[in-house]
Gaussian input, Z-matrix of N, CA and C with variables (Angstrom, degrees):
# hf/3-21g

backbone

0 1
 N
 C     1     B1
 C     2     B2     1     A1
 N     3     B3     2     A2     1     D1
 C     4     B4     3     A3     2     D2
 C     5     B5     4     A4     3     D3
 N     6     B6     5     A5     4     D4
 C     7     B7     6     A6     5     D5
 C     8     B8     7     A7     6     D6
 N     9     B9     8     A8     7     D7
 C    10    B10     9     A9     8     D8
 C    11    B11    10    A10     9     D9
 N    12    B12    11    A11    10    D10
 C    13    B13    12    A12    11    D11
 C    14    B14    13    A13    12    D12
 N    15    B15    14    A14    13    D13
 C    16    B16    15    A15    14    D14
 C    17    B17    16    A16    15    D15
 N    18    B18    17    A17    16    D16
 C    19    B19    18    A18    17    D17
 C    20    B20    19    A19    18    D18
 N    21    B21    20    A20    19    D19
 C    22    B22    21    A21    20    D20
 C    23    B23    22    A22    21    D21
 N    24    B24    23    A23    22    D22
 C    25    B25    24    A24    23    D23
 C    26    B26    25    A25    24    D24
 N    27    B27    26    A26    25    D25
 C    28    B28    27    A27    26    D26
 C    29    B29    28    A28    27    D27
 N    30    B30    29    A29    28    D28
 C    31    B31    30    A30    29    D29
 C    32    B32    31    A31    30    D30
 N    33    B33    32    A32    31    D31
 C    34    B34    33    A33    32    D32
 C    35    B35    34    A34    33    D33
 N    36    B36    35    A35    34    D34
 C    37    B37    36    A36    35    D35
 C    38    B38    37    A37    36    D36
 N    39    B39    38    A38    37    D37
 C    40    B40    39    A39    38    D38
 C    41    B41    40    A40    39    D39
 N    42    B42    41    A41    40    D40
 C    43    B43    42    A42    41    D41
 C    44    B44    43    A43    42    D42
 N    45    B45    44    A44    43    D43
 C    46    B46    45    A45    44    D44
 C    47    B47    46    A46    45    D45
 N    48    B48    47    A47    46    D46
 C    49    B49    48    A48    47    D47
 C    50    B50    49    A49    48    D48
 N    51    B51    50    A50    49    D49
 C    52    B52    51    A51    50    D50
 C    53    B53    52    A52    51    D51
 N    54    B54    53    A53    52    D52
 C    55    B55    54    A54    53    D53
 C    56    B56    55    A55    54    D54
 N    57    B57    56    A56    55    D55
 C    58    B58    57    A57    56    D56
 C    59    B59    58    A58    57    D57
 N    60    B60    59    A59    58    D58
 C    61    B61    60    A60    59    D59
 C    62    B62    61    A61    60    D60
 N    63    B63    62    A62    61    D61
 C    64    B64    63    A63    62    D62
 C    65    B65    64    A64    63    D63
 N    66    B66    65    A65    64    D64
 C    67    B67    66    A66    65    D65
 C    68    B68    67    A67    66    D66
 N    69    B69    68    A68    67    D67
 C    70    B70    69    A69    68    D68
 C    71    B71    70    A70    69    D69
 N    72    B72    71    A71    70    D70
 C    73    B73    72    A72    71    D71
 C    74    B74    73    A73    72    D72
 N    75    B75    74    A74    73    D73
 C    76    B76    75    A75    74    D74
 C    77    B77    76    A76    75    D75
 N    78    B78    77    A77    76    D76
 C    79    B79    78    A78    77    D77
 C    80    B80    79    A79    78    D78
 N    81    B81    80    A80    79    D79
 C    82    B82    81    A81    80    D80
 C    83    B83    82    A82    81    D81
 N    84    B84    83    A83    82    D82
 C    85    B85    84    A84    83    D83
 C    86    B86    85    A85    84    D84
 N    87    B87    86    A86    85    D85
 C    88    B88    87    A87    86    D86
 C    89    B89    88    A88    87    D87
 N    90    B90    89    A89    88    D88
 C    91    B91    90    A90    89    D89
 C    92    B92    91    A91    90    D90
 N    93    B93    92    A92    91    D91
 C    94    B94    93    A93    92    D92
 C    95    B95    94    A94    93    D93
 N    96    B96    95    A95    94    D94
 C    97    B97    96    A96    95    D95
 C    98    B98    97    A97    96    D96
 N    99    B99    98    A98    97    D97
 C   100   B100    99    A99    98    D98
 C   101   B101   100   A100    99    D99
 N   102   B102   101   A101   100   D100
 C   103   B103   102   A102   101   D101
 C   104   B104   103   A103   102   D102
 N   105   B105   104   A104   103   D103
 C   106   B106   105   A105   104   D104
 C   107   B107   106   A106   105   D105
 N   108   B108   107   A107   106   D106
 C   109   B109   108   A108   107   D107
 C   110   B110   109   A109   108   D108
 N   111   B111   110   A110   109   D109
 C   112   B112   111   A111   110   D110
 C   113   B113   112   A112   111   D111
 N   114   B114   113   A113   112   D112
 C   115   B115   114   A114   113   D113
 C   116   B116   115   A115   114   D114
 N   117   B117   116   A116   115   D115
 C   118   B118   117   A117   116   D116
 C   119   B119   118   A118   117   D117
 N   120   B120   119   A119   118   D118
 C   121   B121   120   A120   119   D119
 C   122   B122   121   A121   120   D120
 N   123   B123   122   A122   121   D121
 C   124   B124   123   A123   122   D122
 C   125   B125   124   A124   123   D123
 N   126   B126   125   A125   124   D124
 C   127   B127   126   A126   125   D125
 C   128   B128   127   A127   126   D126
 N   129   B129   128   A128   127   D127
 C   130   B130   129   A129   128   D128
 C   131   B131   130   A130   129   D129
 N   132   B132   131   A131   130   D130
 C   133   B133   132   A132   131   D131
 C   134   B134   133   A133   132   D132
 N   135   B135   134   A134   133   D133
 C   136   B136   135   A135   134   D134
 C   137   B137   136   A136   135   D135
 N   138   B138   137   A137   136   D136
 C   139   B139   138   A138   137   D137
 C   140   B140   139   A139   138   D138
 N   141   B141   140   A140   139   D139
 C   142   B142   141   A141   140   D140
 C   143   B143   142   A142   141   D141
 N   144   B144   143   A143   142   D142
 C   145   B145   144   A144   143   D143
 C   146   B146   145   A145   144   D144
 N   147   B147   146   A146   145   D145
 C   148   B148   147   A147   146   D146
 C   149   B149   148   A148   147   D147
 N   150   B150   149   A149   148   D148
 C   151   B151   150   A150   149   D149
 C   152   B152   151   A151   150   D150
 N   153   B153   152   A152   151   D151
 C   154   B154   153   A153   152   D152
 C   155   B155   154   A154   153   D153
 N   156   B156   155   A155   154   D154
 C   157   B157   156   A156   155   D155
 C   158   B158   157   A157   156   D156
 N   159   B159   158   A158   157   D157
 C   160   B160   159   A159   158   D158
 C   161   B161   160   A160   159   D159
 N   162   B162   161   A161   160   D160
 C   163   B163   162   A162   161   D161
 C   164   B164   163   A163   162   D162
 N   165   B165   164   A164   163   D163
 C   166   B166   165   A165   164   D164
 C   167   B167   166   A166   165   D165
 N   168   B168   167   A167   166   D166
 C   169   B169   168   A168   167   D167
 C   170   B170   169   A169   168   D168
 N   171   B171   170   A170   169   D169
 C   172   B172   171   A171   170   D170
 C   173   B173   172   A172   171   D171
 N   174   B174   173   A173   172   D172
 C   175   B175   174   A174   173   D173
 C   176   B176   175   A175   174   D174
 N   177   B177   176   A176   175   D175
 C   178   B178   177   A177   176   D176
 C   179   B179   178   A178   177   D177
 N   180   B180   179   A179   178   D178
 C   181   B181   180   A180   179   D179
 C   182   B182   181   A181   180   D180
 N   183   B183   182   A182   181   D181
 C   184   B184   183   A183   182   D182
 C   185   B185   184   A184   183   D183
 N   186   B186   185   A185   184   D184
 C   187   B187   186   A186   185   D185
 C   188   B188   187   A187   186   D186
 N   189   B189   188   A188   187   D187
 C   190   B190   189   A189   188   D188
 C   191   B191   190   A190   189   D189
 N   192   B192   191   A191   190   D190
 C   193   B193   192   A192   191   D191
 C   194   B194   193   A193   192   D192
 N   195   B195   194   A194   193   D193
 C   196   B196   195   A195   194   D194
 C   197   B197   196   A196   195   D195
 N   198   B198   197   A197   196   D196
 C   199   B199   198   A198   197   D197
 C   200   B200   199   A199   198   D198
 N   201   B201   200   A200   199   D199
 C   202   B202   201   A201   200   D200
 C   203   B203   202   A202   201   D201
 N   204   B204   203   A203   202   D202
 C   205   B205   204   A204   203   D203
 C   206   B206   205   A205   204   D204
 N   207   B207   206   A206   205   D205
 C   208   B208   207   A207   206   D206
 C   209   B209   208   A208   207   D207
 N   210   B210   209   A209   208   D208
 C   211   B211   210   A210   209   D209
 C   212   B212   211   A211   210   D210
 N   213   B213   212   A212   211   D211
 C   214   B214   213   A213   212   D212
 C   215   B215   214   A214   213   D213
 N   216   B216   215   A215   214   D214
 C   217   B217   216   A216   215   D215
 C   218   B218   217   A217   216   D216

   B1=1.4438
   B2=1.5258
   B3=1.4111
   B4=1.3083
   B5=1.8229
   B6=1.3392
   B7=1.4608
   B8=1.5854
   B9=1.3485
   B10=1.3997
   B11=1.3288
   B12=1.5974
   B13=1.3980
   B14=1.2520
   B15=1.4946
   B16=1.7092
   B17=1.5514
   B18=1.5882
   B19=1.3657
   B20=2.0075
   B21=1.2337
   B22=1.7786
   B23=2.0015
   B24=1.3331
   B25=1.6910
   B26=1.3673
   B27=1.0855
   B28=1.5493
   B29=1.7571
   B30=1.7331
   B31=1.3423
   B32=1.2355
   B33=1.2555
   B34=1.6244
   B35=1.5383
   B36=1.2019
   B37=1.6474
   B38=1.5087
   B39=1.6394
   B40=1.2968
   B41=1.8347
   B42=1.7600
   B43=1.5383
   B44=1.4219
   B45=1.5586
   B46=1.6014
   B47=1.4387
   B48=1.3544
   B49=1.8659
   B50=1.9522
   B51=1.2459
   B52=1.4177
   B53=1.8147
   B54=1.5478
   B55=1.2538
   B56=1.6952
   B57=1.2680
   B58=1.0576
   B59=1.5640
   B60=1.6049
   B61=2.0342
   B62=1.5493
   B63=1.1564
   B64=1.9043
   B65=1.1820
   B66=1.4003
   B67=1.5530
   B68=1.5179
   B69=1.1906
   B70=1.6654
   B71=1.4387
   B72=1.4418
   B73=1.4657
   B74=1.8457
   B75=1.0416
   B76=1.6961
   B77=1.5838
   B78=1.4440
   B79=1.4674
   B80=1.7239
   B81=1.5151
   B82=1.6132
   B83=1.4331
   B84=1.6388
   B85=0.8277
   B86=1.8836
   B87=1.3500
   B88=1.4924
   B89=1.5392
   B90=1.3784
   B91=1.3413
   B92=1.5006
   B93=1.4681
   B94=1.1948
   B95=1.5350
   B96=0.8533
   B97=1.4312
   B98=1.2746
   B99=1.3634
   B100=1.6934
   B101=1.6700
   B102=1.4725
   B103=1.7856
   B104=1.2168
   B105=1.8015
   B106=1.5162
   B107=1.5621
   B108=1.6754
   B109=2.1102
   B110=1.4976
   B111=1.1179
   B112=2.0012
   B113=1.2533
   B114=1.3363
   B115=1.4005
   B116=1.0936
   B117=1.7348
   B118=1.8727
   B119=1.1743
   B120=1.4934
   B121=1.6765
   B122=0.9891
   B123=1.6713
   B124=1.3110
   B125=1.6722
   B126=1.5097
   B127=1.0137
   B128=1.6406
   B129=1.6797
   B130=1.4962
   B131=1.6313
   B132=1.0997
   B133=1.8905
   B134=1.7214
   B135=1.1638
   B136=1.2751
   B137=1.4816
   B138=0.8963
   B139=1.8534
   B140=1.6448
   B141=1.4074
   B142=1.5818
   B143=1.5649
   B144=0.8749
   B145=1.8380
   B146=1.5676
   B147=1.2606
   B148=1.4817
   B149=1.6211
   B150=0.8863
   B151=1.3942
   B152=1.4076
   B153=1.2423
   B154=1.5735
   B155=1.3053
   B156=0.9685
   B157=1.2808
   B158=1.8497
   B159=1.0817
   B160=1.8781
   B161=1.3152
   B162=1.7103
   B163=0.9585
   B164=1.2947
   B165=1.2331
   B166=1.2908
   B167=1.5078
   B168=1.0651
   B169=1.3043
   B170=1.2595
   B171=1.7150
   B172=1.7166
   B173=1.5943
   B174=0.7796
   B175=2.1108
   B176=1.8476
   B177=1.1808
   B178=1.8975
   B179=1.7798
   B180=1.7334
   B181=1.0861
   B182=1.6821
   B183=1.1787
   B184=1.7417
   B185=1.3733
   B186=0.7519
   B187=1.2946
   B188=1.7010
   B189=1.5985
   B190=1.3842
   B191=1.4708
   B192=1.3927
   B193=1.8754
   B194=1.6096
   B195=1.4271
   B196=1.3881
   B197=1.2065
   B198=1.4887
   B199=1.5069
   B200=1.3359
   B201=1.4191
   B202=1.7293
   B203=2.0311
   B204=1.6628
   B205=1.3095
   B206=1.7744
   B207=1.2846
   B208=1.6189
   B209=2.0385
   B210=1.4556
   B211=1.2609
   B212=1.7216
   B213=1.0388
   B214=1.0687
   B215=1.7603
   B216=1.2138
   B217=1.7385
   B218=1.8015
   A1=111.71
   A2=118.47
   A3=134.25
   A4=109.54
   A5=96.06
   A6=102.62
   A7=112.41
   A8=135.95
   A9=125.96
   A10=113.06
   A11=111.83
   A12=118.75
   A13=120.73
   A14=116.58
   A15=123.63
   A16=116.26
   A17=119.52
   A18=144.01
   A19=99.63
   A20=106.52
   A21=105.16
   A22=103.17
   A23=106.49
   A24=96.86
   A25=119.49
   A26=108.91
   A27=116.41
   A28=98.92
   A29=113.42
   A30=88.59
   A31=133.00
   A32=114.59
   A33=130.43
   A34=128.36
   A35=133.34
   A36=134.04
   A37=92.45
   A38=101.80
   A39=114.26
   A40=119.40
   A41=86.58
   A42=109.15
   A43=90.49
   A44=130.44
   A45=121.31
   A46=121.24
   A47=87.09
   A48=106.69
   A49=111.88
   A50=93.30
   A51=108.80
   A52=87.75
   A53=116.99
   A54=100.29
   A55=133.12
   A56=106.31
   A57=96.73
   A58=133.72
   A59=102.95
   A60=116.95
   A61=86.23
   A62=127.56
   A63=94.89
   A64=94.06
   A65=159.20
   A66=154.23
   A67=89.33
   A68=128.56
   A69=129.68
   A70=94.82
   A71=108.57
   A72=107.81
   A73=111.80
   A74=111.39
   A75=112.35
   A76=107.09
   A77=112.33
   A78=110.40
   A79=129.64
   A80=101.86
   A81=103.73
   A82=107.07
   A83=136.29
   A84=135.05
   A85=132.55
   A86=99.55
   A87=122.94
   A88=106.00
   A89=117.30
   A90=100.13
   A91=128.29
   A92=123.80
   A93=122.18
   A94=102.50
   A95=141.61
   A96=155.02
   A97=93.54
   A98=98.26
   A99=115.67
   A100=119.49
   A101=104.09
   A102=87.20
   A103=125.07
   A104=117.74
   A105=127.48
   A106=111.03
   A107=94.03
   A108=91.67
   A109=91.97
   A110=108.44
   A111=93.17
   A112=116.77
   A113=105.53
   A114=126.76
   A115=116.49
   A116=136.85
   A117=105.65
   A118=110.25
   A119=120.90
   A120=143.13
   A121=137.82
   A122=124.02
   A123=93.81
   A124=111.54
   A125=126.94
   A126=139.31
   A127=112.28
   A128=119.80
   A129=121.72
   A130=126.41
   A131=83.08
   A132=106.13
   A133=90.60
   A134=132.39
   A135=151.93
   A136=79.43
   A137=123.26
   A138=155.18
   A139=105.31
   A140=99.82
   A141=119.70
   A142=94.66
   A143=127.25
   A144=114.53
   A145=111.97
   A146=100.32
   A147=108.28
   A148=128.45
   A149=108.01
   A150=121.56
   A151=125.55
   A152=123.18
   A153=127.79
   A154=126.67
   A155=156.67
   A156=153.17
   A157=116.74
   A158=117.42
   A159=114.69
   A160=86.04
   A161=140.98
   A162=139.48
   A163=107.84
   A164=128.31
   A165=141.28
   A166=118.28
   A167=148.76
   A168=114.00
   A169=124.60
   A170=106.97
   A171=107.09
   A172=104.24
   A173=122.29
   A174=107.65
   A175=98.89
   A176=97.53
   A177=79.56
   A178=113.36
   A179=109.05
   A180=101.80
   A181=153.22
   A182=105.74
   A183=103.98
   A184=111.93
   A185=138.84
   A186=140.37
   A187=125.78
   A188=103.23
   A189=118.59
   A190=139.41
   A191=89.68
   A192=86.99
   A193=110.07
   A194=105.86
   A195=116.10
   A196=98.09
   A197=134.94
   A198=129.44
   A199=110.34
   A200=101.38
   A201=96.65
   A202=113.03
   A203=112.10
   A204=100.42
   A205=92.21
   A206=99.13
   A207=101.71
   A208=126.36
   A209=88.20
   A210=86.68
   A211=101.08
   A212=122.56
   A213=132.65
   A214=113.78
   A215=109.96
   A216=108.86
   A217=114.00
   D1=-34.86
   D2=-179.24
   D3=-52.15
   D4=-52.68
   D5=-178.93
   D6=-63.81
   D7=-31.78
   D8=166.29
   D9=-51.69
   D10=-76.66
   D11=165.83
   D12=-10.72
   D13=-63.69
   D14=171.31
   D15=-45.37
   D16=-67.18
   D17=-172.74
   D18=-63.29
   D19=-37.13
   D20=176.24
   D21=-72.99
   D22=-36.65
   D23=-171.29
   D24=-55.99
   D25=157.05
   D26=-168.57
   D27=-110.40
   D28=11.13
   D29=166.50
   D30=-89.12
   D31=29.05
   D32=163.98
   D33=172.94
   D34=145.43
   D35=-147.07
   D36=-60.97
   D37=-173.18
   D38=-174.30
   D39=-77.21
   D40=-23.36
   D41=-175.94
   D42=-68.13
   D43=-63.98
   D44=-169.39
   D45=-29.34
   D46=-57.34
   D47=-169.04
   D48=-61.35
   D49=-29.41
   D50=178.78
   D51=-66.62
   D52=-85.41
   D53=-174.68
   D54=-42.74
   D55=-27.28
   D56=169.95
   D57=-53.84
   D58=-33.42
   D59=173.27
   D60=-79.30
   D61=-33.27
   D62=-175.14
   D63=-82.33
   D64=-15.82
   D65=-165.46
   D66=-83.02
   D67=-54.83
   D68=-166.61
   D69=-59.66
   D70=-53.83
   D71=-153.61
   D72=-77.65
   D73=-1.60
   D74=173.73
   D75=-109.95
   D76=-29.23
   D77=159.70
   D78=-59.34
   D79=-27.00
   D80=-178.85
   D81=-92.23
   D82=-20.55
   D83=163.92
   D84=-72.31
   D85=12.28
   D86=-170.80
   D87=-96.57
   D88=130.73
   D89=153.41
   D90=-98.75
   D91=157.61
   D92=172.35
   D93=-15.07
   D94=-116.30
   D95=157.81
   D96=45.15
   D97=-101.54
   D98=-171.45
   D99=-48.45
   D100=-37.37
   D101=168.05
   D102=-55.57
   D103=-39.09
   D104=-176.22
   D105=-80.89
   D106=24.07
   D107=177.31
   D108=-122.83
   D109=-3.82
   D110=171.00
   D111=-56.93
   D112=161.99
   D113=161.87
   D114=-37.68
   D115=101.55
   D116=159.34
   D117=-44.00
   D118=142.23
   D119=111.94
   D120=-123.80
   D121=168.39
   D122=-175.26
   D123=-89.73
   D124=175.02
   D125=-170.57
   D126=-52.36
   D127=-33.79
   D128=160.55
   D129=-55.65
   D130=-47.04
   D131=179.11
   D132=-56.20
   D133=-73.91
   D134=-150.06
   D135=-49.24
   D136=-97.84
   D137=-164.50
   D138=-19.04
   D139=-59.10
   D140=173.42
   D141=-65.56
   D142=-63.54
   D143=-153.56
   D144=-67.76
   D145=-25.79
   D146=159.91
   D147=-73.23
   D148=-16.63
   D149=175.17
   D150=110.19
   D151=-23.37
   D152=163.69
   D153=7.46
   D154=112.43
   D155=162.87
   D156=-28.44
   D157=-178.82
   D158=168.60
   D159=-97.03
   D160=-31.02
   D161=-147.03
   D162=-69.58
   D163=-86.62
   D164=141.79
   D165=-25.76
   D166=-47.07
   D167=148.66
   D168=-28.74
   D169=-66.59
   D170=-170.05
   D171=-68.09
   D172=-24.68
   D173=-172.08
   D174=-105.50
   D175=-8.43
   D176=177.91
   D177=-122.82
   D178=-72.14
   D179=140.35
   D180=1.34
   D181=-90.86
   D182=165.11
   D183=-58.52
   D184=-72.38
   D185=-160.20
   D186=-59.79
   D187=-26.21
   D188=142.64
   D189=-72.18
   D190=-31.87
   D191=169.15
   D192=-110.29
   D193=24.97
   D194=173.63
   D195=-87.33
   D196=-26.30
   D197=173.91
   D198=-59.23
   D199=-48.85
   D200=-169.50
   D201=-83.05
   D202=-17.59
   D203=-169.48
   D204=-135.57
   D205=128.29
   D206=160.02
   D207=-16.76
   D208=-53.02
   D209=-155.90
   D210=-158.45
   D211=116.28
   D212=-165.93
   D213=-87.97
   D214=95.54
   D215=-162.08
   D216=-75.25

C-alpha cells in the first residue's frame, strides 16, 4: 500500500521516484568499502548530478537533511 502512496505523491515527478529505486538499488549493492571510496560532494552537487528534480530537492530533500545539517550548500 506504501508504494502507491509514494508513486501518487506529488513531492516529486515520476523520473525522481524512479531514481530514487536506482539510488536504493546501487547503494545496497555497495560494500562498506566502496561507498567510503566515492568522490566527496556535497549533498546538492550529488542530487543534481544525478538528476533529481529542483522539485524534490526543495520539498523532500532539504527539509530532510535539514534535520541532520544546518544548511544544505
Amino acid at each position: 500500500m506504501a508504494i502507491f502512496q509514494t508513486l501518487a505523491s506529488s513531492v516529486g515527478t515520476m523520473g525522481d521516484k524512479l531514481r530514487i529505486a536506482e539510488l536504493m538499488r546501487r547503494t545496497q549493492s555497495l560494500s562498506f568499502d566502496e561507498l567510503f571510496r566515492q568522490t566527496p560532494k556535497t549533498t546538492l552537487a550529488f542530487l543534481q548530478e544525478f538528476g533529481f528534480s529542483e522539485q524534490i530537492i526543495n520539498r523532500f530533500f532539504r527539509p530532510f537533511f535539514g534535520v541532520f545539517f544546518w544548511k544544505m550548500s
